[in-house]
N, C-alpha and C positions, 0 to 999 in steps of 0.2 A: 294612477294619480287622480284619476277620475276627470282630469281635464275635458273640457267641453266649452263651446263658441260662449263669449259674452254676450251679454244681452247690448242694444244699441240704442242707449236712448241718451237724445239732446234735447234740449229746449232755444240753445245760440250756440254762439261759434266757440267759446269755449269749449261747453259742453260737446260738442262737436269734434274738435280734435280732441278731449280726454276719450268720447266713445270710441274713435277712430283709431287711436294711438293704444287702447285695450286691443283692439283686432288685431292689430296687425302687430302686437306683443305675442298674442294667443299663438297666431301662427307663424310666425317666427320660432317661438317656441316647442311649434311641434314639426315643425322646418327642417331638413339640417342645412349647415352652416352654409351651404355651395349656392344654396337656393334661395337663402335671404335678402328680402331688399328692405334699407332703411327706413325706420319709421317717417324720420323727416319728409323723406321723399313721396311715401304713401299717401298721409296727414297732407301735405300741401297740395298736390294734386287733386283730390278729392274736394278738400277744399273747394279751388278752383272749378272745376269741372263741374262739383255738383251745387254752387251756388252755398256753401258750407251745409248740404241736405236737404235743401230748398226745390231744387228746380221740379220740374214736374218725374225727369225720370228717377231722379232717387228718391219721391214721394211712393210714385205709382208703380215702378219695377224695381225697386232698392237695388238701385243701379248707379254709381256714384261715380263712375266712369266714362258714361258711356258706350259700355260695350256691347259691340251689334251681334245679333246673329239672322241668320240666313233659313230661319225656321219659322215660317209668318206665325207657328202657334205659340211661341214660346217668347214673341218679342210685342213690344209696344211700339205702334207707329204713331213719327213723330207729327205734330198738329202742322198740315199745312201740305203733307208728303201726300201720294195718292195710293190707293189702296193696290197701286202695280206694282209699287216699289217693293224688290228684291230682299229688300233686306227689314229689321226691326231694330230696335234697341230692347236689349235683352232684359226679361224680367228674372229677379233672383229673388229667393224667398226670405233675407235677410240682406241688409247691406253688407255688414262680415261677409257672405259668402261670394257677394260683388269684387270686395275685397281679395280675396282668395281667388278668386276669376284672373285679378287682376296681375296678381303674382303671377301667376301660372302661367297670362301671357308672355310676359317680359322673362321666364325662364323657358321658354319653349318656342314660343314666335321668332322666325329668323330674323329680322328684322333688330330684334334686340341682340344681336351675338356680338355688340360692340361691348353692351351693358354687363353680360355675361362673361365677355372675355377680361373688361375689368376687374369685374367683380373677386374672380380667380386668381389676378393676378395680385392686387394688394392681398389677399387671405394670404396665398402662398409665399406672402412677401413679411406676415405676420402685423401687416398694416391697419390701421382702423381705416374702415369702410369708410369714403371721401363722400360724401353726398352731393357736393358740388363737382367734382368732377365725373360720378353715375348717369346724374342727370345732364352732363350734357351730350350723351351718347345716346340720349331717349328723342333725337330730333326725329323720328319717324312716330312719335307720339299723335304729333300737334303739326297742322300745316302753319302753324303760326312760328317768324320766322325767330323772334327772341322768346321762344314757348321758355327755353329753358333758364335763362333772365328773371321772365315771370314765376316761375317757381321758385330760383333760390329768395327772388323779395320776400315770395310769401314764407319760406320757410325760416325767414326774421323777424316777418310778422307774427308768425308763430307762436317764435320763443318769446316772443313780449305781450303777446295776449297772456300766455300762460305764468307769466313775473309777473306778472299782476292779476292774477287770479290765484295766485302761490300756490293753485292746485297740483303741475306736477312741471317738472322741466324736462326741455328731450338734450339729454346729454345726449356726449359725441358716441357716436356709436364704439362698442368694445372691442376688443380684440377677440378672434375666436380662442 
């Protein structure tokens, strides 16, 4: 099919969840079904997390996550942190593949096997994928205690940026 990563480019927060909501169609797409997680839920976290592409780490490590690694070569330390500190925020050489980081944690980190265990159970149930009930199993996300609160706001803020830019809508997610 010749499929390959989109390109990522935003200029606002529009543009911003269309680039976003391309990624994480791509690989969804080349997913199967056991291992996919909602665009909505992607799209708003990122969001969140990276200042809508803004912040310094998904400028300078297209890292829209936050996610660390424990490899001083391979991470950007954060301004203010001391050059003892253990860990980085990890640099990726596309935010897409932050993206894809980021799937892979939430299907393989124990920590999410509440996430996973839902996810299984509405597929095998022939259920469309709930986003608001996904996300509130992701409380080891965020020490923040209504983290998951503040996601589903934004994922209504979301869908009204995007009515009113008639660019795209994020339906309910499908059945498999």
């Amino acid at each position: 099919l010749g499929l390959q990563q989109p390109e990522f480019e935003f200029t606002d927060k529009a543009s911003f969840i269309v680039a976003t909501g391309k990624c994480v169609d791509y690989l969804n797409f080349t997913t199967d079904r056991y291992s996919r997680v909602p665009t909505s839920i992607i799209i708003a976290m990122a969001g969140i997390e990276s200042g809508w592409g803004t912040s310094r780490f998904a400028i300078e490590a297209n890292n829209l996550f936050g996610i660390k690694t424990w490899d001083k070569d391979k991470g950007l330390l954060p301004i203010g942190m001391s050059e003892d500190t253990p860990w980085r925020v990890r640099i990726f050489t596309t935010k897409c593949s932050s993206v894809q980081e980021y799937i892979r944690i939430l299907n393989e980190h124990p920590a999410y096997k509440e996430f996973r265990a839902l996810r299984i159970k509405l597929l095998e149930k022939g259920e469309l994928l709930d986003s608001v009930q996904l996300i509130a199993t992701l409380d080891k996300f965020s020490t923040t205690d209504d983290y998951d609160k503040r996601v589903i706001n934004m994922m209504t803020k979301i869908a009204e940026v995007l009515e009113e830019k008639a660019e795209v809508k994020i339906l309910p997610e499908t059945k498999p």
